[in-house]
N, C-alpha and C positions, 0 to 999 in steps of 0.2 A: 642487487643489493642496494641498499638506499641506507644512508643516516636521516633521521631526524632530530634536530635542536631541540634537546628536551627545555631548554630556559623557557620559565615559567609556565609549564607541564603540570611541572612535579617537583619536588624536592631535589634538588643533587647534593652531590656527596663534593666536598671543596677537596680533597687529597683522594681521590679513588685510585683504587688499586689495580692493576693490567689484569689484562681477562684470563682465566686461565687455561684456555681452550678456542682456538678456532675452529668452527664448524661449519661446512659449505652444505647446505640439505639440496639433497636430490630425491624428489619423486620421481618412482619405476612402478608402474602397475603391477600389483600384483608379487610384489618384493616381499622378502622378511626386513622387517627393520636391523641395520647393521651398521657397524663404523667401519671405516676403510681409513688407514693411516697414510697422512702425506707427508712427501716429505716438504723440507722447505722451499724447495726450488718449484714443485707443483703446487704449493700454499703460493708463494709470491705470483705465479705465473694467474691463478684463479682470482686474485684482490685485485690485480691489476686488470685482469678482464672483467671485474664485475665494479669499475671504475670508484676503486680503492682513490682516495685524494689524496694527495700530499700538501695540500694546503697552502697554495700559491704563494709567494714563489716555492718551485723545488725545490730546492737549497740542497748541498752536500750535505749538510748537518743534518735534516729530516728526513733522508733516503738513507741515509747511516742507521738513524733511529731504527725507522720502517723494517730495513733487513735484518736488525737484531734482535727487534719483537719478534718476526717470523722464526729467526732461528733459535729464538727460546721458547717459542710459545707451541706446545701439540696442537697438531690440527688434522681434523678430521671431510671424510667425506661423511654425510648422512642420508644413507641411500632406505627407501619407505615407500610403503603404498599406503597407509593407515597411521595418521596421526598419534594416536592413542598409544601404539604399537615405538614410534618416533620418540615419543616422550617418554615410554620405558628406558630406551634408550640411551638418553639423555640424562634422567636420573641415576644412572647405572655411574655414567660417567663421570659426572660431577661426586658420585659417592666414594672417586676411586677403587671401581670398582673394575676396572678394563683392565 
């Protein structure tokens, strides 16, 4: 996982709202596109190995943050062998449709 600094990209949003959804994509050859629900403890365990930042320093206050987004926020695995198939998927989700 990588962030990029969208500043001067594109447009941002000055008040934007929490994601409503985390999503860790796993290609598997030859898979049906599918969600697999985490919990919070496998969401925190996956941000931190895919070198999730806390934004130096770590502070108690922004690892407080960090664990309460995770325990509010649904998160998904997204396991796929076809894009297209991935993005059904996805749509489905965001439709509230799971």
């Amino acid at each position: 996982m990588r962030y990029v600094n969208p500043k001067d990209n594109y447009e941002t949003v000055v008040n934007a709202v929490a994601p409503t959804f985390i999503v860790f994509p796993a290609y598997r050859t030859g898979e049906e596109a599918r969600l697999i629900t985490l919990p919070p403890l496998q969401t925190m365990v996956r941000m931190v190995g895919t070198y999730a930042t806390l934004m130096a320093p770590a502070i108690e206050g922004k690892l407080a943050r960090l664990i309460r987004f995770v325990e509010q926020t649904p998160a998904y695995e997204l396991s796929h062998s076809e894009l297209p198939d991935a993005m059904r998927v996805i749509e489905v989700l965001l439709a509230g449709q799971r």
